[in-house]
C-alpha positions as CSV (number, residue, x, y, z in Angstrom):
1,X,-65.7,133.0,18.6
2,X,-67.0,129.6,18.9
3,X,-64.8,126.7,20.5
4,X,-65.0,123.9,17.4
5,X,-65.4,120.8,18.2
6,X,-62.3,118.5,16.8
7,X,-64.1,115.1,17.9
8,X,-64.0,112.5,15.1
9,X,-66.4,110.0,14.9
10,X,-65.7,107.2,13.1
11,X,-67.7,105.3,10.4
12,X,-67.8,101.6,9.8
13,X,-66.9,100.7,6.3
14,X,-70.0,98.5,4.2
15,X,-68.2,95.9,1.9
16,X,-69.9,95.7,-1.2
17,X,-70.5,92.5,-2.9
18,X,-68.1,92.6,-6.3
19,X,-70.7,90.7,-8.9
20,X,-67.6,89.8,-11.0
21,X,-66.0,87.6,-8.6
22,X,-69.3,86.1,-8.3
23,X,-70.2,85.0,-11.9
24,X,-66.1,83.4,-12.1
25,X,-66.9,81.7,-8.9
26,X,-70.1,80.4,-10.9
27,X,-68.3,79.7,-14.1
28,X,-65.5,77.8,-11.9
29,X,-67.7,75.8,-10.5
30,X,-69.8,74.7,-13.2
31,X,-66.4,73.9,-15.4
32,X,-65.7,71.9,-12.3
33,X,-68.6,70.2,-12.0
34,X,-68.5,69.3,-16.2
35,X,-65.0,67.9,-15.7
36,X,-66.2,65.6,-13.4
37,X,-69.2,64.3,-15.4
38,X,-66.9,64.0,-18.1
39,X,-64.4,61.7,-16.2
40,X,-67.2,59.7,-14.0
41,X,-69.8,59.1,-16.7
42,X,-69.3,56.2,-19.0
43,X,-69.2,58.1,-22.6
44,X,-70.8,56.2,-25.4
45,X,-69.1,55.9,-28.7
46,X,-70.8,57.5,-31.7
47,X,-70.9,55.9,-35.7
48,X,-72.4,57.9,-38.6
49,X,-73.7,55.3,-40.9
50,X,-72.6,55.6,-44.6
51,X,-72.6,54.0,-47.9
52,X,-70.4,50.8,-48.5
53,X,-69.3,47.8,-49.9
54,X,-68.0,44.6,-48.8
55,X,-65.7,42.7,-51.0
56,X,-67.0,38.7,-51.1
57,X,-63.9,36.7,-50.5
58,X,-65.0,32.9,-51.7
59,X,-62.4,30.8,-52.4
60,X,-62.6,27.7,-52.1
61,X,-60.8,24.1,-53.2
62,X,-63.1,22.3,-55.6
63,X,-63.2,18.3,-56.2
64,X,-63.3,17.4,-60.3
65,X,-65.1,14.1,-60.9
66,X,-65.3,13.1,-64.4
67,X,-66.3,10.6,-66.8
68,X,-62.9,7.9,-66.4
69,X,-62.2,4.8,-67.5
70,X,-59.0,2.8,-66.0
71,X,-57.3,0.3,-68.2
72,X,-54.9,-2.4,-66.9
73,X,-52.0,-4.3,-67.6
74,X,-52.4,-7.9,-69.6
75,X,-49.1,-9.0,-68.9
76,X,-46.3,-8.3,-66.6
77,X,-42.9,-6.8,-67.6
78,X,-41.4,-3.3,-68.7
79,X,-44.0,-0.7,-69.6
80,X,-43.1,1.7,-72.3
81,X,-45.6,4.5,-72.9
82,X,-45.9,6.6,-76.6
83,X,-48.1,9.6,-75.3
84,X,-47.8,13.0,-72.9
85,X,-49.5,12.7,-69.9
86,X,-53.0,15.0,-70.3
87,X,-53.4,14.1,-74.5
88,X,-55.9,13.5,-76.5
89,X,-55.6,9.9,-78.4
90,X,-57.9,8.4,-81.3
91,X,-59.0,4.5,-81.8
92,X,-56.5,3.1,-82.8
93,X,-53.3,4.9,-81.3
94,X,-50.6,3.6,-79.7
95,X,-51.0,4.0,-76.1
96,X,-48.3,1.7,-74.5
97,X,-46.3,-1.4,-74.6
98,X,-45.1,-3.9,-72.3
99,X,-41.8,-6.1,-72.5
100,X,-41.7,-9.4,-71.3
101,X,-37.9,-10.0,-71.5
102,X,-36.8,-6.6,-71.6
103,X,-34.7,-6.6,-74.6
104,X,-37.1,-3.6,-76.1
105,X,-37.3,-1.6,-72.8
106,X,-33.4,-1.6,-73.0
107,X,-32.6,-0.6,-76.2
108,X,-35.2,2.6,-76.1
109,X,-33.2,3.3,-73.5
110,X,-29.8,2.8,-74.9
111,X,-30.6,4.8,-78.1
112,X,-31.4,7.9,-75.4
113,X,-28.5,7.7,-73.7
114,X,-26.9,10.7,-73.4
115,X,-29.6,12.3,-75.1
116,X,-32.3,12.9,-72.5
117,X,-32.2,16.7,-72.3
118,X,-31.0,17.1,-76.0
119,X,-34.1,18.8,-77.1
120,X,-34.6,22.8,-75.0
121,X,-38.5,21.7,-74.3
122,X,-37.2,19.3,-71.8
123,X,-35.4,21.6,-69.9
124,X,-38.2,24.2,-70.1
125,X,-40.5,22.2,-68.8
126,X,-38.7,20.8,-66.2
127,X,-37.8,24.2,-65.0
128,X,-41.6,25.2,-65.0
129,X,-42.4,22.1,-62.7
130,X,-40.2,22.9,-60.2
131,X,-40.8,26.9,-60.2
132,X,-44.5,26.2,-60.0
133,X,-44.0,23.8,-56.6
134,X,-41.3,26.7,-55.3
135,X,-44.0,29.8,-55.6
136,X,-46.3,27.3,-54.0
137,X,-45.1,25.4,-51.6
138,X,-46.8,25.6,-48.3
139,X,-45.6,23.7,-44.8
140,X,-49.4,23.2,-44.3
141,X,-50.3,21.1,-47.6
142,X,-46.5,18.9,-47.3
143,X,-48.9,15.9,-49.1
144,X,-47.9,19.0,-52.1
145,X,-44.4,17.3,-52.4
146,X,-45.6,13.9,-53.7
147,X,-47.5,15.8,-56.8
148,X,-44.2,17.5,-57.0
149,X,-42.1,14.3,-57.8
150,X,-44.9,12.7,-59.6
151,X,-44.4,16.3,-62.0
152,X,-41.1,15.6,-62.0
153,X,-41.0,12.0,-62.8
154,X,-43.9,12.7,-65.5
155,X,-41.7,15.0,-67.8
156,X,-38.6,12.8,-67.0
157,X,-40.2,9.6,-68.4
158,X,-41.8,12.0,-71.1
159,X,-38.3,12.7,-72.3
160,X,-37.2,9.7,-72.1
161,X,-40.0,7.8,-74.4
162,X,-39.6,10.6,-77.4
163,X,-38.2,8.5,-79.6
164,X,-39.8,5.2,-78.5
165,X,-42.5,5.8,-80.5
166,X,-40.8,5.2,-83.7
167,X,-38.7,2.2,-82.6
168,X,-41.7,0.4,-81.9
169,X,-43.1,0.9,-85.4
170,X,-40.0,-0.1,-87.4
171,X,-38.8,-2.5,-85.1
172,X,-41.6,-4.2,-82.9
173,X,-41.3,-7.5,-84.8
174,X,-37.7,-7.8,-84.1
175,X,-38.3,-8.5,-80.3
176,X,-40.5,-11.5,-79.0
177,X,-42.8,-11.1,-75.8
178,X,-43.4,-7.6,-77.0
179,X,-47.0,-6.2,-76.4
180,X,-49.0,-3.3,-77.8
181,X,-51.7,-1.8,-76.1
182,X,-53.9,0.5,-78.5
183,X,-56.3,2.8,-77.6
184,X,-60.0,0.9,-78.2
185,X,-61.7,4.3,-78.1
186,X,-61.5,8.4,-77.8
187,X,-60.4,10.4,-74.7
188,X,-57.8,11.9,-72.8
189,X,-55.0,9.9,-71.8
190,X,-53.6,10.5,-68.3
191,X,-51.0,8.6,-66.3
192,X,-52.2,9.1,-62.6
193,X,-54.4,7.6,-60.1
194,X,-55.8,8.6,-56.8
195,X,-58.6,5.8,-56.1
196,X,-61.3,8.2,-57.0
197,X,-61.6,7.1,-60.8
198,X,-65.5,5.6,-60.1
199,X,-66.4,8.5,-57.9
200,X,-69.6,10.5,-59.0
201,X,-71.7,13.4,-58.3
202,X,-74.3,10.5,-57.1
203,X,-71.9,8.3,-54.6
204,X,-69.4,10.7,-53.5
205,X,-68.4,11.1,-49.9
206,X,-67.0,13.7,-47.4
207,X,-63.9,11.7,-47.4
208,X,-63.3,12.7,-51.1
209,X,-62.3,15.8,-50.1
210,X,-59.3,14.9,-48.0
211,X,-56.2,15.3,-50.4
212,X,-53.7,13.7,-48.3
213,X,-55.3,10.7,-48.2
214,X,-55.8,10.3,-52.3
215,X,-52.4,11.8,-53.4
216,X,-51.9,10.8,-57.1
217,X,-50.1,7.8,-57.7
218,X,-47.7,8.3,-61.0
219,X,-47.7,5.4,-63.2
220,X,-45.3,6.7,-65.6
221,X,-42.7,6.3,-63.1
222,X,-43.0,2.5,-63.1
223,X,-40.7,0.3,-65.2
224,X,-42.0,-2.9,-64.6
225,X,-45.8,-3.3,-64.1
226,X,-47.7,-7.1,-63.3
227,X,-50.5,-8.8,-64.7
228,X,-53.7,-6.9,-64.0
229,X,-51.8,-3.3,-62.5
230,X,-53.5,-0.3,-63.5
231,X,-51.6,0.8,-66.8
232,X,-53.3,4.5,-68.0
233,X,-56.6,5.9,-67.5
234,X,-58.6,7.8,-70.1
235,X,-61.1,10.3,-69.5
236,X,-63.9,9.9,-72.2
237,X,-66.2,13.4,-71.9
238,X,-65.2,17.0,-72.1
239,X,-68.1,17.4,-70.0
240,X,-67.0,17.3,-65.9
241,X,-68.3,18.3,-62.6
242,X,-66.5,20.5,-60.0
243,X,-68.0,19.5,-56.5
244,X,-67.2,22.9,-53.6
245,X,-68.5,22.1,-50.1
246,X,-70.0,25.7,-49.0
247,X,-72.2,27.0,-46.3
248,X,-76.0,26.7,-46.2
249,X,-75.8,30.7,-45.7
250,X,-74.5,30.8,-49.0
251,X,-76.6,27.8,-50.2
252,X,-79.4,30.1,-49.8
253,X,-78.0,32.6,-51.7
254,X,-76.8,30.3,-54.8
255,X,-80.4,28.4,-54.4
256,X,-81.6,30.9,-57.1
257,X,-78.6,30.9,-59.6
258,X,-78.5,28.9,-62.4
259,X,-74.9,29.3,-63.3
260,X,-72.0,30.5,-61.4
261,X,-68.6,32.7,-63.0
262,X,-65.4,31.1,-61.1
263,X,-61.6,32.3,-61.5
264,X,-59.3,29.4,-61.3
265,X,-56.5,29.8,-59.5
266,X,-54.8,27.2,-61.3
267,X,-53.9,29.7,-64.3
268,X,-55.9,32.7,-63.2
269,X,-59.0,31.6,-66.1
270,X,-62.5,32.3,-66.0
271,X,-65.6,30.1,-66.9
272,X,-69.0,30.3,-66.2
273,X,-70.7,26.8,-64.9
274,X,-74.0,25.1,-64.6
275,X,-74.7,25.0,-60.7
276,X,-77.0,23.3,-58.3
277,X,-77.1,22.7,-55.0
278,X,-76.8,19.5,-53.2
279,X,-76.7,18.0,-49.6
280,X,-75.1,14.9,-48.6
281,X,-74.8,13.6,-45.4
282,X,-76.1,17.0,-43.7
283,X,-73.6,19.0,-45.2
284,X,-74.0,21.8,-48.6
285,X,-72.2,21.3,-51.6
286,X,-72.1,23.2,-54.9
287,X,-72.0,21.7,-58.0
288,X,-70.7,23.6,-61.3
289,X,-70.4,21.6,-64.7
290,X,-68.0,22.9,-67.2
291,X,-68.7,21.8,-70.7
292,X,-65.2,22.4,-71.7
293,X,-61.4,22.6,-70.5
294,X,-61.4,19.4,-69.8
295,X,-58.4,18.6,-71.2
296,X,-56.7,22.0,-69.3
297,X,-57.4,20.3,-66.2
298,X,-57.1,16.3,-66.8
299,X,-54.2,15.5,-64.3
300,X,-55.7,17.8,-61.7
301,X,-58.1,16.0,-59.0
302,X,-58.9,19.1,-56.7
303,X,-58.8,22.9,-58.0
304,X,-58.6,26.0,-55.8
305,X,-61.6,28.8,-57.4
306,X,-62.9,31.7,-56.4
307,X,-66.7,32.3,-56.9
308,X,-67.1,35.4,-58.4
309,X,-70.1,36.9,-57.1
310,X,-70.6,40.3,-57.1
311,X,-69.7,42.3,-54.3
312,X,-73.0,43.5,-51.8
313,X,-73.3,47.5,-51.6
314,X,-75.5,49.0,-49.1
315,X,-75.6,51.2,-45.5
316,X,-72.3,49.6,-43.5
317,X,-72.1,49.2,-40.0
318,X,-69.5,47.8,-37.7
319,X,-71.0,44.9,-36.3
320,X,-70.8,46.1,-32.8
321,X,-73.2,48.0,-33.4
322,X,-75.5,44.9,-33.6
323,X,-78.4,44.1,-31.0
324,X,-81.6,42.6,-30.5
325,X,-85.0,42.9,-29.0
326,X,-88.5,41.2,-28.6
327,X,-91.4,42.6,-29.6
328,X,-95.0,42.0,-28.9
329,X,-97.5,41.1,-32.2
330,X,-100.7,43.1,-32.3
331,X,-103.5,42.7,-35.1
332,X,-103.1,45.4,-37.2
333,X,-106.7,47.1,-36.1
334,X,-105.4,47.2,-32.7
335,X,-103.2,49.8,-33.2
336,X,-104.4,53.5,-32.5
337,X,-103.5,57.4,-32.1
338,X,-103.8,59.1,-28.7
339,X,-101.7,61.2,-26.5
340,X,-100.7,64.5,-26.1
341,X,-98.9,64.4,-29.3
342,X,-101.1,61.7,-31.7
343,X,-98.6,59.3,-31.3
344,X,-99.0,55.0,-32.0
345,X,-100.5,53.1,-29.3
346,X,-103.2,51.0,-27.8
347,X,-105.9,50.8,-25.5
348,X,-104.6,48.8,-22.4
349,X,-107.2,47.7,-19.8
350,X,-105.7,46.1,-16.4
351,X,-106.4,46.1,-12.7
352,X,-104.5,48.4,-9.9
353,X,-103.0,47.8,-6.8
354,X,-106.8,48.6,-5.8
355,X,-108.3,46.7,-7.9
356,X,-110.2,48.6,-9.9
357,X,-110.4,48.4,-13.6
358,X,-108.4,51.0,-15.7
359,X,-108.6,51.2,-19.1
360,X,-106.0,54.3,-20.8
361,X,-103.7,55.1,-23.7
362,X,-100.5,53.6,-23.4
363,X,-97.8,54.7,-26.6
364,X,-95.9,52.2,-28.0
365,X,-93.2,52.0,-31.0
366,X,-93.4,50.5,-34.0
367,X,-90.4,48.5,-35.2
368,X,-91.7,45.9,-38.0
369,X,-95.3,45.4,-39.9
370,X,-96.5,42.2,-42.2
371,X,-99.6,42.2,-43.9
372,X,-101.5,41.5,-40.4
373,X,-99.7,42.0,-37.9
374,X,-97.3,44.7,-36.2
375,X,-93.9,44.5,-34.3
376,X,-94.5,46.8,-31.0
377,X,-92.8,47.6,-27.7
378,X,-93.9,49.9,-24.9
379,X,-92.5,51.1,-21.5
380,X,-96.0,49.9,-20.2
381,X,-96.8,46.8,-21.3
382,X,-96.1,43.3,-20.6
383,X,-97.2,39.8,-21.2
384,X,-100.8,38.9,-20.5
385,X,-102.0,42.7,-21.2
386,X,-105.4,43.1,-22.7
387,X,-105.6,45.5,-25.1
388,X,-109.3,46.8,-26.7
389,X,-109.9,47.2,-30.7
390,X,-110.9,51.0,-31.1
391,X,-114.7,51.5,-31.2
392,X,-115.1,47.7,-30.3
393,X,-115.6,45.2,-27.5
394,X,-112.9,42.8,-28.9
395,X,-109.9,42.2,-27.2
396,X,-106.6,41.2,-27.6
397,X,-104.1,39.8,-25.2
398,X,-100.6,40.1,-25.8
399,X,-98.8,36.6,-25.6
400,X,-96.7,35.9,-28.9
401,X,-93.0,37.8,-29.0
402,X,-90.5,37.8,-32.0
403,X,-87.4,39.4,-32.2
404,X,-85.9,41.6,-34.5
405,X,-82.3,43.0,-35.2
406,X,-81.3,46.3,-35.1
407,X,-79.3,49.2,-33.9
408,X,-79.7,52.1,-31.3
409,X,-80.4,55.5,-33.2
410,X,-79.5,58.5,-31.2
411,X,-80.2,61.2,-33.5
412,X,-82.5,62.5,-30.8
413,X,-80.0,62.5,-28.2
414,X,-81.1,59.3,-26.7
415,X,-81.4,56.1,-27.9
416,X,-83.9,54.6,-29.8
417,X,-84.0,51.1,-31.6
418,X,-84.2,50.7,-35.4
419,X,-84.3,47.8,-36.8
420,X,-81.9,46.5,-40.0
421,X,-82.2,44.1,-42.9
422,X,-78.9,42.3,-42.7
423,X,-77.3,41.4,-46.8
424,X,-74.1,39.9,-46.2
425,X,-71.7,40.4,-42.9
426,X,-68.1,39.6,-42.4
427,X,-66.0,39.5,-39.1
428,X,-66.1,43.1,-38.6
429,X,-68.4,45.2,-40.8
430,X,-72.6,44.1,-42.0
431,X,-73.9,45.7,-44.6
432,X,-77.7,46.7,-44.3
433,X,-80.5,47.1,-46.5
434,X,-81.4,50.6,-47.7
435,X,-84.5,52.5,-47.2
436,X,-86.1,50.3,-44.4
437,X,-89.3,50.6,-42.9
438,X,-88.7,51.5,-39.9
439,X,-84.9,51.4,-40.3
440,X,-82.0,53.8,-40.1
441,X,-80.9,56.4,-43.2
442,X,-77.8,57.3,-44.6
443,X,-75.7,59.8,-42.4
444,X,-77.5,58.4,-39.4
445,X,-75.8,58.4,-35.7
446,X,-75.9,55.0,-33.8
447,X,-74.2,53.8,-30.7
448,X,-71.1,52.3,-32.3
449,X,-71.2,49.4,-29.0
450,X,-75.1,48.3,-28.5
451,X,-73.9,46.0,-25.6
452,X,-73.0,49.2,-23.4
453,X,-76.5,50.7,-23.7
454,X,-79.7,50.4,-22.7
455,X,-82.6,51.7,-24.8
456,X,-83.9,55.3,-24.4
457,X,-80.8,56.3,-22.2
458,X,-80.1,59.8,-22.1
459,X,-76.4,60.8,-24.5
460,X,-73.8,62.9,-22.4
């Protein structure tokens, strides 16, 4: 038999490449590599535009000038009035009377002694003086307390001259040095003063407007008055003026209006007034005239109102969203198709570095048009650029810029401006026109901070 050979020869192992290991190592490292482009690249914020309103909020404090007429004193001694303040008096009527010895003055008084508050109006309307100056009160108007005790003193005296009125017509020939003061014509009695009885619509002045310095005097709360003192005035028309210093943004919106709806806050009332716009002194004032309710708001010099104007709907944006850019203006026939893709552009002629003469396509965007004239920007042009007129040796070289406002669309996935018709803006939001040429569409996405941006940058 054959010897067998037992020698064993050994082989060397191949390792085999496992292709699953691979693709995780790939997938590892590609999740990896997103991670960190996610944490090192600056990630822009996205808005989708949408439908909105923002609610006009136009209050204001108002300055009343009227038709007044202020009467004074013929003699000196104690003053005795025979009307509420904020009436309405006929020729004829008894509107005060003055004491020169003060026998009458005292015995008015005497026969309401202990009678002051006998009749429930006087308490009611006492109460509703002071509950009106309680819900308010404000630390920032304080000149508020001095109409407060001029109320006060007003319904006191009012009390106190209820029965006066009658004395003085069964009695008035008992007393000597007694003096009646009758009314020589129509209006509406009032008992206050301020110093702006002979101010107009024609003379006034900024300084009108500075309650603290014109708080209302009240006359009512005088006993004893002196030859030639002011006594009452009377305010002879229904018709009065309400003068509201505004902005000349909103003077440009008002310039158009004829009349103007206000809510006073006064009583929470509604009127609708003849307006016009004036300037004085390079400021903007509105003026409303009221043809009635002048008799609601006699004793009143300044009234808070609200403008109601109606309340602007349209595409709303925050206003961060906000930018701008200039533009080139090209005659309309300047304007051509070319490119790869027929897209806007013009005919650009220029030297390079060589020197040699170059005349190509270059695209542009078109952001704005008149009836002449369009709003362009390109990557490749610049100021002093001669453009041609297609099939023509005329020329046009770009000089005059204008600037529009807009936002950065990135529907695309990069950005792209759009410009925006502004309607009304507040401190955070604007609300844009809809359906602008050129413009940006409901459910739109923009860069919600422009200033972070640059245009036609790529969006992570």
């Amino acid at each position: 038999m054959a010897k067998q050979n037992k020698k064993v020869v050994k082989f060397h192992k191949v390792s085999q490449l496992n292709i699953g290991v691979v693709i995780f190592l790939i997938i590892f490292i590609y999740l990896l590599y997103n991670i960190y482009q996610y944490f090192t690249t600056e990630q822009i914020a996205i808005y989708e535009v949408s439908q909105g309103t923002i609610t006009q909020n136009h209050v204001y404090t108002g300055l009343i000038l009227r038709e007044e007429k202020v009467y004074h004193a013929d003699y000196a001694g104690y003053i005795t009035y025979y009307n509420k303040d904020a009436t309405k008096i006929g020729v004829g009527d008894f509107v005060y009377s003055i004491d020169e010895t003060g026998n009458f003055y005292r015995d008015i008084r005497a026969k309401n002694d202990g009678q002051l508050f006998s009749n429930k109006e006087s308490y009611e309307d006492l109460e509703k003086t002071a509950s009106n100056y309680v819900n308010n009160y404000c630390d920032q108007d304080f000149y508020q307390v001095y109409d407060f005790q001029y109320d006060m003193e007003a319904e006191l005296m009012k009390a106190i001259n209820e029965n006066a009125l009658s004395s003085l017509e069964t009695s008035s020939g008992n007393y000597s040095g007694l003096h009646i003061a009758r009314a020589s014509e129509p209006g509406i009695i009032v008992y206050n003063a301020d110093g702006l009885e002979n101010t107009t619509v024609e003379n006034f002045t900024a300084d009108a407007f500075e309650q603290p310095s014109h708080a209302k005097t009240n006359l009512m709360a005088h006993e004893q008055v002196n030859t030639g003192d002011l006594a009452y005035k009377l305010i002879t028309s229904e018709i009065w003026d309400l003068v509201i210093p505004i902005s000349q943004k909103l003077a440009t919106k008002l310039s158009d209006e004829s009349n103007v709806k206000v809510s006073f806050k006064k009583n929470n009332s509604t009127a609708w007034g003849a307006s016009q716009i004036i300037s004085r002194d390079n400021e903007t004032y509105l003026v409303l005239t009221f043809q009635n309710s002048g008799l609601r708001y006699a004793p009143d010099r300044y009234l808070e109102v609200e403008l109601l104007l109606s309340d602007i709907t349209g595409l709303k944006i925050p206003n961060t969203a906000l930018t701008e850019k200039s533009f080139f203006l090209i005659p309309k026939e300047y304007l051509t198709k070319g490119g790869s893709n027929n897209a806007n552009g013009v005919t650009r002629r220029y030297e390079n570095e060589e020197g040699k003469t170059i005349t190509e396509f270059s695209s542009v965007v078109v952001a704005e048009e008149t009836n002449d004239m369009y709003y362009v920007a390109g990557d490749e042009l610049s100021e002093e650029d001669v453009i041609l007129k297609t099939d023509s040796n005329e020329t046009f070289t770009l000089q005059e810029q204008a600037s529009l406002q807009g936002v950065y669309n990135i529907n695309r996935g990069y950005t792209v401006f759009r410009k925006i018709e502004i309607l009304y803006q507040n401190e955070e939001y604007t609300i844009i026109n809809t359906g602008t040429s050129y413009g940006i569409s409901l459910y739109d996405h923009i860069a919600l901070d422009a200033s972070e941006i640059n245009e036609n940058q790529i969006i992570q």
